[in-house]
N, CA, C and O atoms as a printed pandas DataFrame, in Angstrom:
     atom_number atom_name residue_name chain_id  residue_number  x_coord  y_coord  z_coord
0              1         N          UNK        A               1  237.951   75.149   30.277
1              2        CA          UNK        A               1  237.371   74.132   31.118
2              3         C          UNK        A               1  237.426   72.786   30.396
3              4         O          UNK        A               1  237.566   72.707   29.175
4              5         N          UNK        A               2  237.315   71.781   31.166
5              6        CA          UNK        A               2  237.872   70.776   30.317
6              7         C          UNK        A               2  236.176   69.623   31.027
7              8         O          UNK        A               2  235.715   69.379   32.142
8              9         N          UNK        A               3  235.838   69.285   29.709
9             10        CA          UNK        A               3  234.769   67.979   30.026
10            11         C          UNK        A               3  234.839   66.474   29.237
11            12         O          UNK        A               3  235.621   66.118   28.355
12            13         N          UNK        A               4  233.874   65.819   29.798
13            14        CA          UNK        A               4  234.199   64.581   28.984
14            15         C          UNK        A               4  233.185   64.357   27.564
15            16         O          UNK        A               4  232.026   64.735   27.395
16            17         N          UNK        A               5  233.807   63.839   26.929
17            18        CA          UNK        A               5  232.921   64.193   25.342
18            19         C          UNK        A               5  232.489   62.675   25.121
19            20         O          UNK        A               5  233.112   61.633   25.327
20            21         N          UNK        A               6  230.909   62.963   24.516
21            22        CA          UNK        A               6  230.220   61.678   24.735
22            23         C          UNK        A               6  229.885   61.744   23.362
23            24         O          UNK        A               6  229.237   60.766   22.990
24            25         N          UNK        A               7  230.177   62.782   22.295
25            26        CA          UNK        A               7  230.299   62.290   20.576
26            27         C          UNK        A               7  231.696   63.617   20.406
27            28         O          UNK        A               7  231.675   64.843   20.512
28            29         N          UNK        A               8  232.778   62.638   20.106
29            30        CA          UNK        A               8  233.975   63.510   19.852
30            31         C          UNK        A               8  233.713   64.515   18.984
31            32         O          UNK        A               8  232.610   64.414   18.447
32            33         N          UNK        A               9  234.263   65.308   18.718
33            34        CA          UNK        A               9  234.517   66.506   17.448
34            35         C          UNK        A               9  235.121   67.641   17.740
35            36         O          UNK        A               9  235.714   67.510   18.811
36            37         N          UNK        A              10  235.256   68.745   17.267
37            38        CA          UNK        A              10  235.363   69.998   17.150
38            39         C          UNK        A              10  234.419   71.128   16.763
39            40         O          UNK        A              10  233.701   70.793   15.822
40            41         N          UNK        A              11  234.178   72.500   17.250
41            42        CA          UNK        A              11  233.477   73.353   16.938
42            43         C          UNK        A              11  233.854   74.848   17.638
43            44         O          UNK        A              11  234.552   75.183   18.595
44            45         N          UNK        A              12  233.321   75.307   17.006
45            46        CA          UNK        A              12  233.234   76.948   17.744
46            47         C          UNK        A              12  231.911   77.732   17.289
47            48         O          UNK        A              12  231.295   77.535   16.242
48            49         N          UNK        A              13  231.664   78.471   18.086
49            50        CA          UNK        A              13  230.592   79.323   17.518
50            51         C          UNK        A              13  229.707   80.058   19.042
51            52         O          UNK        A              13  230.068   80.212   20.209
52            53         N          UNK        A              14  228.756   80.290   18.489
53            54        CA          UNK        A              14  228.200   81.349   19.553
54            55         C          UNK        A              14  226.853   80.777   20.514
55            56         O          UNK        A              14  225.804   80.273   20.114
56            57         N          UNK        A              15  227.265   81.031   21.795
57            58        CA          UNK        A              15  225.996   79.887   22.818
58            59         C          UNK        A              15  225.271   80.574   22.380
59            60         O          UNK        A              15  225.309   81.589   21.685
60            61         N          UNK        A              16  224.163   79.643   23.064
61            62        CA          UNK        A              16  222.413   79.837   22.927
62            63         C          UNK        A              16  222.321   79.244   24.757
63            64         O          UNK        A              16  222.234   78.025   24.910
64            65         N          UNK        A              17  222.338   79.810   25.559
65            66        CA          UNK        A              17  222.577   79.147   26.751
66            67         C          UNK        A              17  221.012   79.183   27.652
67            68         O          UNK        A              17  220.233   80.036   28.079
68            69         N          UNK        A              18  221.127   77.781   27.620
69            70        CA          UNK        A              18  219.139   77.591   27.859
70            71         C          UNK        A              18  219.310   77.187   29.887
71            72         O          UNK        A              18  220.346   76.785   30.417
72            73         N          UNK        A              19  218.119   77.432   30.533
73            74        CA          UNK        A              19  218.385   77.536   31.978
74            75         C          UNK        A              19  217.582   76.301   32.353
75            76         O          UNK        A              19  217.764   75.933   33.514
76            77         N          UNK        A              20  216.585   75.453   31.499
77            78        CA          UNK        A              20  216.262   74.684   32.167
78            79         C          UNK        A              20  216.233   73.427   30.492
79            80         O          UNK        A              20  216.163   73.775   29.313
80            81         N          UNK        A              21  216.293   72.451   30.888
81            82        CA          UNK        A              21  216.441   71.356   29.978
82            83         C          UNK        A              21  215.301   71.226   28.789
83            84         O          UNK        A              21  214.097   71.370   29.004
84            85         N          UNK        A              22  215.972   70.883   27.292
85            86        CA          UNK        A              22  214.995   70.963   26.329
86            87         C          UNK        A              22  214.824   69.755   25.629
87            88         O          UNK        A              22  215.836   69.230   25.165
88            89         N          UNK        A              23  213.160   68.938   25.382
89            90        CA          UNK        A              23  213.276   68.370   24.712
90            91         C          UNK        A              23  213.464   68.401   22.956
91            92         O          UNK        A              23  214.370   69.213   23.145
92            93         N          UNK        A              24  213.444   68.312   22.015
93            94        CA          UNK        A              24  213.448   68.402   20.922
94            95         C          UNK        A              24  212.259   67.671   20.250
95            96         O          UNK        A              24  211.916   67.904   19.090
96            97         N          UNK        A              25  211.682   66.812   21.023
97            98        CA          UNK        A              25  210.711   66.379   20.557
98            99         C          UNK        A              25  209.421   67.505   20.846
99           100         O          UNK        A              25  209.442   68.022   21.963
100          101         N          UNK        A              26  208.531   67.833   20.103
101          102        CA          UNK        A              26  207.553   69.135   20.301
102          103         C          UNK        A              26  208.175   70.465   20.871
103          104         O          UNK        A              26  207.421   71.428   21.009
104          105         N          UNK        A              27  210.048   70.625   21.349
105          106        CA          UNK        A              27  210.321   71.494   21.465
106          107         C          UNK        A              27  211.150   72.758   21.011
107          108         O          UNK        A              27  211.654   73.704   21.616
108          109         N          UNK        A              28  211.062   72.292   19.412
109          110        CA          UNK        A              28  212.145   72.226   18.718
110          111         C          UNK        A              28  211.478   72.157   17.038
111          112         O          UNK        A              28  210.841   71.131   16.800
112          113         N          UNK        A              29  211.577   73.025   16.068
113          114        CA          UNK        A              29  211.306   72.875   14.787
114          115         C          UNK        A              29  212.414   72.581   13.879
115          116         O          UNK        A              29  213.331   73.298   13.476
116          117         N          UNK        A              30  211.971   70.760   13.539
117          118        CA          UNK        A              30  213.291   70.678   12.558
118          119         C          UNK        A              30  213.841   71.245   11.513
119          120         O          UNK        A              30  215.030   71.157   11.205
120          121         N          UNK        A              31  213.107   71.765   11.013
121          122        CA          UNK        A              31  213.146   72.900    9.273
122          123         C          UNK        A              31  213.570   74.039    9.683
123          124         O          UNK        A              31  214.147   74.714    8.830
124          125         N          UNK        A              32  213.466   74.491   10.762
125          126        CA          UNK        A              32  213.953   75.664   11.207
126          127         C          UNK        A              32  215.057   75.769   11.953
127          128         O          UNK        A              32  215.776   76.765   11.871
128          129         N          UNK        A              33  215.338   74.684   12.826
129          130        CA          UNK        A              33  215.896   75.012   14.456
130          131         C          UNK        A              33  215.226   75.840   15.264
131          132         O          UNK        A              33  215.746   76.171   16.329
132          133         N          UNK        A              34  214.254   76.205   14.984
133          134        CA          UNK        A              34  213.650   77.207   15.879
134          135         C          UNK        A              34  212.892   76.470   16.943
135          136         O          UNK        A              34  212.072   75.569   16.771
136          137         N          UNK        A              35  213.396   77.127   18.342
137          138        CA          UNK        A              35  212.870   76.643   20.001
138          139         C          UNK        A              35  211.196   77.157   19.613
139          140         O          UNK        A              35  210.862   78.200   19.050
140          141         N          UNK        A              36  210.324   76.058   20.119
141          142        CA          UNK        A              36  209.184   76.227   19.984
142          143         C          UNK        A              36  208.489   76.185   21.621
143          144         O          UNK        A              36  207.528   76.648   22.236
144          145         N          UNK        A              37  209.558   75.396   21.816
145          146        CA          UNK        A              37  208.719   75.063   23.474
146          147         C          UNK        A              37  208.562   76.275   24.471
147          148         O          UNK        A              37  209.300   77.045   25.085
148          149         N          UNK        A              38  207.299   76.055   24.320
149          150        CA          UNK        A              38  205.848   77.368   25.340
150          151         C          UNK        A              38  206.935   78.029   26.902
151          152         O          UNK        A              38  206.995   79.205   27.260
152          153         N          UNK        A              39  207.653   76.845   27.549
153          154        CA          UNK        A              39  208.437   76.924   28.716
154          155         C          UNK        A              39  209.803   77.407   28.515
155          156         O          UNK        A              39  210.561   77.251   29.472
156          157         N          UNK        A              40  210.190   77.868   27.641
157          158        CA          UNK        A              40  211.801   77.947   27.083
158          159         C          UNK        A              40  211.723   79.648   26.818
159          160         O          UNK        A              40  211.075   80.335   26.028
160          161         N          UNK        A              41  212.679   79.948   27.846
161          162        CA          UNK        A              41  213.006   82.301   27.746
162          163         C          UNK        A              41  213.223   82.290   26.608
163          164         O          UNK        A              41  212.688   83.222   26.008
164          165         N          UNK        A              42  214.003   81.379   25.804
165          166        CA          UNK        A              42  214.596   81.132   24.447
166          167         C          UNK        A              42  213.709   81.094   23.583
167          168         O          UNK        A              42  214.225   81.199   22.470
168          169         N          UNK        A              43  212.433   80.979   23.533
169          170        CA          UNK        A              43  211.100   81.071   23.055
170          171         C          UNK        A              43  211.642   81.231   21.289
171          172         O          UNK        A              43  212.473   82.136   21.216
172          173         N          UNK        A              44  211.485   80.865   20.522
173          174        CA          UNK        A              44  211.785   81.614   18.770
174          175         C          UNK        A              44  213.342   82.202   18.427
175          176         O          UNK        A              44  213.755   82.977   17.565
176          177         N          UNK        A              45  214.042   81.409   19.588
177          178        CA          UNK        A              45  215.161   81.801   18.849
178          179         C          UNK        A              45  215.975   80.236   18.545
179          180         O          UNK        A              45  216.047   79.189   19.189
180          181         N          UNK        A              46  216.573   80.740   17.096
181          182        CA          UNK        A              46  217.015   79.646   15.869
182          183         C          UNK        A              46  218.569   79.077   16.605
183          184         O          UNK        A              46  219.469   79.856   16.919
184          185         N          UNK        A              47  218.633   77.665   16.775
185          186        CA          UNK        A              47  219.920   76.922   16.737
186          187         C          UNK        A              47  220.704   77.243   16.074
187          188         O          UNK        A              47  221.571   77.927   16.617
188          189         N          UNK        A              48  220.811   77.066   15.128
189          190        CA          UNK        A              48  221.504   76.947   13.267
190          191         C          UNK        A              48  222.479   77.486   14.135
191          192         O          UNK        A              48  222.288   78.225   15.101
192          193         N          UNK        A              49  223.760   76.952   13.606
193          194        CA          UNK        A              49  225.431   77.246   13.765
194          195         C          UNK        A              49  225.758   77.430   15.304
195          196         O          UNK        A              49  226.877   77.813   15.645
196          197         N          UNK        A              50  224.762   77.150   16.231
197          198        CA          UNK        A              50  224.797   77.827   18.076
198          199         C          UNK        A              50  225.710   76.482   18.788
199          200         O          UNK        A              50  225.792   75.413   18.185
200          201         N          UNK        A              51  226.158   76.631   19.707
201          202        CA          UNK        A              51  226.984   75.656   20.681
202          203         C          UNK        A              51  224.995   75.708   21.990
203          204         O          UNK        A              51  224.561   76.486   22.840
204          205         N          UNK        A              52  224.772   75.136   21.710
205          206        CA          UNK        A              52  223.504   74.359   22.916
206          207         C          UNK        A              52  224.517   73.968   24.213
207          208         O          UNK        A              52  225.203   72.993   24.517
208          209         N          UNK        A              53  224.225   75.246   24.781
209          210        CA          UNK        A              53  224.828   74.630   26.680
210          211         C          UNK        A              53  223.472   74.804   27.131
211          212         O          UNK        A              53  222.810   75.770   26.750
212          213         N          UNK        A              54  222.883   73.684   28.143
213          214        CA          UNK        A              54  221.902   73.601   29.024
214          215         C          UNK        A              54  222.055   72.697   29.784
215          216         O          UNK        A              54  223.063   71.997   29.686
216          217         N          UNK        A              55  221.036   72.441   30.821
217          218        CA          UNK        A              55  221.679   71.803   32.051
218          219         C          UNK        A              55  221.806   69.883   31.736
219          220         O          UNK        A              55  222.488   69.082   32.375
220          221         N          UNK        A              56  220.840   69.592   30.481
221          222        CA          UNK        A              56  220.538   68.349   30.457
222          223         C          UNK        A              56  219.533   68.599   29.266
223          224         O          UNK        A              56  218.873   69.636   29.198
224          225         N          UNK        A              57  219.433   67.266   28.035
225          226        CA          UNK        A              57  217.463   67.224   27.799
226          227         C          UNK        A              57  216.716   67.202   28.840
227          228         O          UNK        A              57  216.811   67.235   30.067
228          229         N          UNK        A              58  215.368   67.088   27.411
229          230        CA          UNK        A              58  214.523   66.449   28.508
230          231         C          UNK        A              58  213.486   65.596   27.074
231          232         O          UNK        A              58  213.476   65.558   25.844
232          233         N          UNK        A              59  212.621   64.945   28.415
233          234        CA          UNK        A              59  211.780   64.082   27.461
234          235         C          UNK        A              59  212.004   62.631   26.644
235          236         O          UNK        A              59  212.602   61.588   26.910
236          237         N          UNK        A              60  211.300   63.059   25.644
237          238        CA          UNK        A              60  210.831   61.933   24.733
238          239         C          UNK        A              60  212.155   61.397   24.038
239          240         O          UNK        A              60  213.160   61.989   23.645
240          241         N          UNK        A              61  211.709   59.782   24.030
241          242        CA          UNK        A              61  213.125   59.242   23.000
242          243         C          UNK        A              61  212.890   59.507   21.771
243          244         O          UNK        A              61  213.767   59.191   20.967
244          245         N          UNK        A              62  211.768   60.096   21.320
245          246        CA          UNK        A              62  211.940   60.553   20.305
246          247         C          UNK        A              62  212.201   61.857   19.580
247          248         O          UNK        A              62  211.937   62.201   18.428
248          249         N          UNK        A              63  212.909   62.604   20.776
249          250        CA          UNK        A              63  213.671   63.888   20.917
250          251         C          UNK        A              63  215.199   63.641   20.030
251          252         O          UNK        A              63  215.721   64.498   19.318
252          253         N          UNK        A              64  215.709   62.328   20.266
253          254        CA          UNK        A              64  216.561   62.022   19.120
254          255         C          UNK        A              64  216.994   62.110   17.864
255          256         O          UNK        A              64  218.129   62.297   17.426
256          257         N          UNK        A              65  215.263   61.851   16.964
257          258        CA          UNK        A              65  215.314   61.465   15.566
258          259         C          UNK        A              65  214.952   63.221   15.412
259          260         O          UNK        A              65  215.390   63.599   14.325
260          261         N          UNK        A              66  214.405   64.162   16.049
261          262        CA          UNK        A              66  214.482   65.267   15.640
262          263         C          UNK        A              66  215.528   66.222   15.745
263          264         O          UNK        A              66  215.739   67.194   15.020
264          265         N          UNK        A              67  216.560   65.566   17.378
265          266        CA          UNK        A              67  217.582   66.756   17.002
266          267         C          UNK        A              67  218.494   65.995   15.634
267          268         O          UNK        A              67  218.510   66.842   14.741
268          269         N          UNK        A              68  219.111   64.946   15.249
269          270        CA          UNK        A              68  219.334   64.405   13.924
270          271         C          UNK        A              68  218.837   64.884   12.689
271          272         O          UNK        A              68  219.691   64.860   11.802
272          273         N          UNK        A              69  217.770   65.295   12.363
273          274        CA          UNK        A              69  217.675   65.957   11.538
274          275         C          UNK        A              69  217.308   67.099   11.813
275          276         O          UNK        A              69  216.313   67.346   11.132
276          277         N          UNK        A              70  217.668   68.214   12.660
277          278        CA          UNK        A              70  217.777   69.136   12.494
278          279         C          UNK        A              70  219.534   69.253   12.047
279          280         O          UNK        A              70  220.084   70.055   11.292
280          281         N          UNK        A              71  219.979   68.372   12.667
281          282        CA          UNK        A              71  221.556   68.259   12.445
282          283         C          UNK        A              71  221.524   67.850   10.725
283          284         O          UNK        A              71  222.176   68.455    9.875
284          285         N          UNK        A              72  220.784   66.908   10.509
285          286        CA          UNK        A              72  221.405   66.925    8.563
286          287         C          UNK        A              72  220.379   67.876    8.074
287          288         O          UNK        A              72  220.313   67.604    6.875
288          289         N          UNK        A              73  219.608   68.758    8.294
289          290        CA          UNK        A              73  218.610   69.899    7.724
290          291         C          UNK        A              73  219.743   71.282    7.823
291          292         O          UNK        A              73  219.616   72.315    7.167
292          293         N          UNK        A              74  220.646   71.047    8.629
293          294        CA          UNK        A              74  221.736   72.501    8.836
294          295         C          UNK        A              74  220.914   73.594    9.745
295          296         O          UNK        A              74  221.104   74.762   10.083
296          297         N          UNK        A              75  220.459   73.149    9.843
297          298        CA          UNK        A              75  219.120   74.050   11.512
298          299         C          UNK        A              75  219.933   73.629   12.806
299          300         O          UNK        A              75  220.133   74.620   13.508
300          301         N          UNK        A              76  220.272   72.886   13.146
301          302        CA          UNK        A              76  220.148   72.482   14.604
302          303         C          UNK        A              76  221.700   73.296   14.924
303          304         O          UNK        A              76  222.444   73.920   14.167
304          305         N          UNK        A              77  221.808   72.937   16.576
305          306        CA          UNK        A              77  223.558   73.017   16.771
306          307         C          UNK        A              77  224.645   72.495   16.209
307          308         O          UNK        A              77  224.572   71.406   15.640
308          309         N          UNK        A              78  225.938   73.270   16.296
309          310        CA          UNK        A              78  226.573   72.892   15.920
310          311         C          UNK        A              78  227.515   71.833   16.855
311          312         O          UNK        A              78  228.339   70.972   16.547
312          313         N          UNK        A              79  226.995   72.313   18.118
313          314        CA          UNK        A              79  227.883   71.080   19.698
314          315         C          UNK        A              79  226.511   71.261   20.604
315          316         O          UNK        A              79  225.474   71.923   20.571
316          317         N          UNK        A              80  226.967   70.546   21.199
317          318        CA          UNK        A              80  225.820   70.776   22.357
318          319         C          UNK        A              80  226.632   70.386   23.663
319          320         O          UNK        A              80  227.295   69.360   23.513
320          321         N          UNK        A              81  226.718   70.944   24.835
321          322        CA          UNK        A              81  227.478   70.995   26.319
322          323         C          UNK        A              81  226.510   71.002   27.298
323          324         O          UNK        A              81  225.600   71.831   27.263
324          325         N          UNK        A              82  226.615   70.040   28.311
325          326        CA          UNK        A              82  225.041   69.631   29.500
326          327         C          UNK        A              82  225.907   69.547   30.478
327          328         O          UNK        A              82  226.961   68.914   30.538
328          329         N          UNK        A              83  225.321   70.323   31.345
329          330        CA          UNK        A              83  225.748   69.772   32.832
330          331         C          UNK        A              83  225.801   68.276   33.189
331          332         O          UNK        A              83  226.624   67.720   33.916
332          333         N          UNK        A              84  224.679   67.693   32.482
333          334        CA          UNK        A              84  224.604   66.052   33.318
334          335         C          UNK        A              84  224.253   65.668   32.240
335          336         O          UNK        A              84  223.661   66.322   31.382
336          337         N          UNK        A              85  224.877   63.648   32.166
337          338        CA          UNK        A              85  225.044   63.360   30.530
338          339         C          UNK        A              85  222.919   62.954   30.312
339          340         O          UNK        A              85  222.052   63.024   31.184
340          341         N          UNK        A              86  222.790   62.599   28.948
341          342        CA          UNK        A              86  221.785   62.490   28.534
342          343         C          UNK        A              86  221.759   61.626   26.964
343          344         O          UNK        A              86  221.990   61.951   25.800
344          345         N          UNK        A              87  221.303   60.241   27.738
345          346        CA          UNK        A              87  221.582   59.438   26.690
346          347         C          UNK        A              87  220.673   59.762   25.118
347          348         O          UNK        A              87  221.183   59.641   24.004
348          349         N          UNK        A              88  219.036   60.251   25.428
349          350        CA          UNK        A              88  218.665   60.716   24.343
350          351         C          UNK        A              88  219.080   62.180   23.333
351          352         O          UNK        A              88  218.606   62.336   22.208
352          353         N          UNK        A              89  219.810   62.930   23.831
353          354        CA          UNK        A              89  220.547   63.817   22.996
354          355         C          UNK        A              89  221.980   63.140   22.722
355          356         O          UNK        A              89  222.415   63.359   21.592
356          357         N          UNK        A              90  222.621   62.515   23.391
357          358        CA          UNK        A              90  223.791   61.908   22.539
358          359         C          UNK        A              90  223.456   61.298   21.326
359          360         O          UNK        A              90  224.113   61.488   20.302
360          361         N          UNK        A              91  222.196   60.375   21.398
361          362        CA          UNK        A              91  221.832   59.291   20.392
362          363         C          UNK        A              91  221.729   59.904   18.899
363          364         O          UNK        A              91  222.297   59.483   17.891
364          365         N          UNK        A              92  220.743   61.152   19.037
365          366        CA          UNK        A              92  220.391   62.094   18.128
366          367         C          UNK        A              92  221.763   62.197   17.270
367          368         O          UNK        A              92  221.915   62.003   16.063
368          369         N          UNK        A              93  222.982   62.661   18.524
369          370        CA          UNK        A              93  223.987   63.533   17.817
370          371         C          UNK        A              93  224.640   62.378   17.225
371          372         O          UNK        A              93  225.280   62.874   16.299
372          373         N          UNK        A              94  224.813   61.357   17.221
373          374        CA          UNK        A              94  225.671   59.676   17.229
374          375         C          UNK        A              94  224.702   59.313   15.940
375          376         O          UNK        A              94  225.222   58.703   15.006
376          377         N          UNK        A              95  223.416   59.646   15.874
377          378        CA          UNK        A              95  222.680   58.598   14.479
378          379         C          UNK        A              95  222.651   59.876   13.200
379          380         O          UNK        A              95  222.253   59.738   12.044
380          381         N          UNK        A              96  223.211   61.120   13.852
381          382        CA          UNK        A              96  223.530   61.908   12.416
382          383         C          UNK        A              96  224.625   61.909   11.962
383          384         O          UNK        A              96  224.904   62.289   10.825
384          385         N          UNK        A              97  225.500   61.431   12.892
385          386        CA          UNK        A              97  226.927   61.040   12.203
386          387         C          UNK        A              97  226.974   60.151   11.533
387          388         O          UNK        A              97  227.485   60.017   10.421
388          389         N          UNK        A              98  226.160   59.116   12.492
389          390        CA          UNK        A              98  226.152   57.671   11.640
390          391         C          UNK        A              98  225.671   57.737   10.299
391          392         O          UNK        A              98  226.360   57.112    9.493
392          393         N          UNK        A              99  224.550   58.399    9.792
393          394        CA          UNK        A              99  224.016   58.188    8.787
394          395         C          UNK        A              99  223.690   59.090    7.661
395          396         O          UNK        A              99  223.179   58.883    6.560
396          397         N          UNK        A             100  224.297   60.551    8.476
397          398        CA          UNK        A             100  224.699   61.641    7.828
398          399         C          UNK        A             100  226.265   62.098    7.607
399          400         O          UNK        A             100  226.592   63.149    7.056
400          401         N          UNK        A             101  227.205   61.081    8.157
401          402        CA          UNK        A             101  228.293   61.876    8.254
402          403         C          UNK        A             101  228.722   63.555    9.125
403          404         O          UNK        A             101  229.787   64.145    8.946
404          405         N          UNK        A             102  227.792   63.954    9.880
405          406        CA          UNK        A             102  228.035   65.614   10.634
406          407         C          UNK        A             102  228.092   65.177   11.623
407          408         O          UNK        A             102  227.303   64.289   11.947
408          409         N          UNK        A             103  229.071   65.653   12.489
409          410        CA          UNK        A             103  229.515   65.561   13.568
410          411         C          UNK        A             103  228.792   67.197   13.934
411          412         O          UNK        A             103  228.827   68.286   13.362
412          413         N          UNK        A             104  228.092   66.630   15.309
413          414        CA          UNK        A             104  227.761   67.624   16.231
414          415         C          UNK        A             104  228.293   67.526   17.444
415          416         O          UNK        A             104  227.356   67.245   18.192
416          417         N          UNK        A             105  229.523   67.621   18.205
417          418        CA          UNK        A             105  229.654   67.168   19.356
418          419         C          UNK        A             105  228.908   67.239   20.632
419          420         O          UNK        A             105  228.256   68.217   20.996
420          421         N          UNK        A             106  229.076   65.934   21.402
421          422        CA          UNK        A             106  228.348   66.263   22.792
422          423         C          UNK        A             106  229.258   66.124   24.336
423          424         O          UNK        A             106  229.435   65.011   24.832
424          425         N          UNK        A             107  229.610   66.963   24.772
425          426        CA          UNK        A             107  230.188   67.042   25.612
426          427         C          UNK        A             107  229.587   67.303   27.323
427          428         O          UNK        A             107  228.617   68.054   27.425
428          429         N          UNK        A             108  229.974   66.891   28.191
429          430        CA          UNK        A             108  229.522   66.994   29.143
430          431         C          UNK        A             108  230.741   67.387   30.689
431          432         O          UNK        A             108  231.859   66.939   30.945
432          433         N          UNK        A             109  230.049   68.180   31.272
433          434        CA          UNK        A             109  231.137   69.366   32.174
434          435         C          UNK        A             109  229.952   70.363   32.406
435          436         O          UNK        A             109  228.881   70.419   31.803
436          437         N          UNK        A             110  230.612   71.455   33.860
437          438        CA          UNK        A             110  230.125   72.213   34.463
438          439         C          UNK        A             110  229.592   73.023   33.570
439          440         O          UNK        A             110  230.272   72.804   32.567
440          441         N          UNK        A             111  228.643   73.983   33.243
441          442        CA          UNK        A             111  228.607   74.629   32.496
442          443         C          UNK        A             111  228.472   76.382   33.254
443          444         O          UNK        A             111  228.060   77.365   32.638
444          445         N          UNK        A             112  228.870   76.368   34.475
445          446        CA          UNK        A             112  228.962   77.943   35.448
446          447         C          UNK        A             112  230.669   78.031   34.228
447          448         O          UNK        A             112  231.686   77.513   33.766
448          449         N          UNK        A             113  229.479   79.472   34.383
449          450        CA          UNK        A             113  230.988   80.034   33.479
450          451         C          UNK        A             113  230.381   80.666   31.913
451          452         O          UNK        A             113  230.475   81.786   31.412
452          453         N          UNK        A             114  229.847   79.615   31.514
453          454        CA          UNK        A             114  229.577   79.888   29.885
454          455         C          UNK        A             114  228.280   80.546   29.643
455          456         O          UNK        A             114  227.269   79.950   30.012
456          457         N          UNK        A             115  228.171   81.729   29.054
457          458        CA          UNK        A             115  226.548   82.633   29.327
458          459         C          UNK        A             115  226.629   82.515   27.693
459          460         O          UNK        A             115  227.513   82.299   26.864
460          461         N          UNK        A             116  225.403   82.740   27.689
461          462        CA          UNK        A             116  224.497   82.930   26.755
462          463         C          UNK        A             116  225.221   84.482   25.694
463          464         O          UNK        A             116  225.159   85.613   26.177
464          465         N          UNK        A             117  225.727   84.282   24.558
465          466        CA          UNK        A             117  226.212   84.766   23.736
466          467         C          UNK        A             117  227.731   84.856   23.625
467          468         O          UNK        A             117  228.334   85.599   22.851
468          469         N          UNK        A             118  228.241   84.057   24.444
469          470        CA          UNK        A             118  229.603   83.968   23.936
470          471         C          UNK        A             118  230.294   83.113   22.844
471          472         O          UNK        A             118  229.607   82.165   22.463
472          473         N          UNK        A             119  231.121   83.204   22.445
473          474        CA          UNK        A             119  231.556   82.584   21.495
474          475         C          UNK        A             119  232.796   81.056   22.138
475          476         O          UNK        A             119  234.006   81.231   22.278
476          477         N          UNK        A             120  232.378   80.263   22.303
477          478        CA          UNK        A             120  233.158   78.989   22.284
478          479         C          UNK        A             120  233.634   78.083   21.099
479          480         O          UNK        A             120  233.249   77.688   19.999
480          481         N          UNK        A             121  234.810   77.970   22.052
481          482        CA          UNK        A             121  236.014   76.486   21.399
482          483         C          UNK        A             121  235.709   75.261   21.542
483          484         O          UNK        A             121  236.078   75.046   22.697
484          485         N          UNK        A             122  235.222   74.174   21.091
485          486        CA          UNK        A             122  235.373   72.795   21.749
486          487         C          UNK        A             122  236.379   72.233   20.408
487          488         O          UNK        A             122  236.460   72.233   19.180
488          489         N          UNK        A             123  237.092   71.745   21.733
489          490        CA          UNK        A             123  237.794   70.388   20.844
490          491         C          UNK        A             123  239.170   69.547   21.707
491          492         O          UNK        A             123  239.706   70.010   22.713
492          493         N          UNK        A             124  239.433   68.653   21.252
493          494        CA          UNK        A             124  239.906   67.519   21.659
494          495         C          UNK        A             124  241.308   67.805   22.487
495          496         O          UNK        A             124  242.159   68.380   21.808
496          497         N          UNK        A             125  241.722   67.461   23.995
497          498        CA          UNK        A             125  242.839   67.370   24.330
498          499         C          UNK        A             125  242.773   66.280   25.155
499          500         O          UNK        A             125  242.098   66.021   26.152
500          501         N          UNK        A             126  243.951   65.459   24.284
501          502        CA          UNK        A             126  243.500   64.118   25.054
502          503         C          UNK        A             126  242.345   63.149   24.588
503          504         O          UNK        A             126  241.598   63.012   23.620
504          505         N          UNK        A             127  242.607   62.544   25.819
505          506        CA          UNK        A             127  241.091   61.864   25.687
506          507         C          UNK        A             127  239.614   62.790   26.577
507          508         O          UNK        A             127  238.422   62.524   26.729
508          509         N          UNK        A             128  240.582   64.030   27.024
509          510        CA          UNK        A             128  239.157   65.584   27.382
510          511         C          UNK        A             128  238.826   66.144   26.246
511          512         O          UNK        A             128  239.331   66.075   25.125
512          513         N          UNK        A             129  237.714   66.836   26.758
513          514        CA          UNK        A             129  237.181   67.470   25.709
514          515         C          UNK        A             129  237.435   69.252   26.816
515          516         O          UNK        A             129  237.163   69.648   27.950
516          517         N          UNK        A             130  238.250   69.911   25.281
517          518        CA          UNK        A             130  238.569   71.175   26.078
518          519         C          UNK        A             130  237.320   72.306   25.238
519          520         O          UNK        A             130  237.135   72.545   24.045
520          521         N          UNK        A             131  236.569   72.861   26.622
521          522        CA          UNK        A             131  236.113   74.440   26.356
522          523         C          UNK        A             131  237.170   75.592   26.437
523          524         O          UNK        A             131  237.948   75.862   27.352
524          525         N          UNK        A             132  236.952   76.290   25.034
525          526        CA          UNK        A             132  237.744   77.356   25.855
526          527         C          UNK        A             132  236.568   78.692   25.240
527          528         O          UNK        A             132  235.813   78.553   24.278
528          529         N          UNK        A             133  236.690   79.836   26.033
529          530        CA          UNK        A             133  235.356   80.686   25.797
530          531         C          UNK        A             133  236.308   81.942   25.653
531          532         O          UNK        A             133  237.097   82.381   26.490
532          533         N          UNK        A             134  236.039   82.397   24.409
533          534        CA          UNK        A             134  236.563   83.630   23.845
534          535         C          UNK        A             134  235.918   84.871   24.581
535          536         O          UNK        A             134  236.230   86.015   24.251
């Protein structure tokens, strides 16, 4: 499947595929990656090395400065894929590059199709950003 990428990169690894939108601010433990938020099926289970497909964030702009350092802590995702774009999770993924050097990509495209434990491809064709799901 092919989407448009709103922080370029490459990755692969295994979804964590969430059904309704997460903030990172109170929903989300940076030291851990671990989903904290009370509303999330995903309840206690750890980011670290996961491709994050969900439909969108949510919340606080300061959902940013925590997915960022979960990204330079080595907790958080390794890409993240949304149905609909979301300027406060791009920012996150854009100010850990900036100031960490790690690219987490953020891409945006359908996400029917991609379930929860598969193993995905992202990376660059073109100026698309190609999924491909093992």
């Amino acid at each position: 499947m092919r989407g448009i990428f709103y922080l370029r990169g490459t990755a692969e690894g295994l979804v964590i595929r969430l059904a309704t939108p997460l903030s990172f601010w109170g929903g989300v433990e940076a030291e851990t990656g671990r989903i904290i938020d009370q509303s999330q099926t995903h309840r206690g289970a750890l980011l670290k090395a996961k491709v994050l497909v969900m439909p969108s964030g949510r919340g606080s702009s300061s959902a940013s400065s925590v997915l960022a350092e979960t990204i330079r802590n080595g907790t958080g995702p390794i890409a993240i894929v949304m149905q609909r774009p979301d300027p406060i999770i791009t920012a996150g993924a854009m100010v850990a590059h900036s100031l960490y050097g790690i690219v987490c990509p953020v891409v945006v495209c359908t996400i029917d199709g991609i379930a929860d434990g598969q193993t995905v491809r992202i990376h660059e064709d073109g100026e698309a950003a190609l999924i491909e799901i093992n």
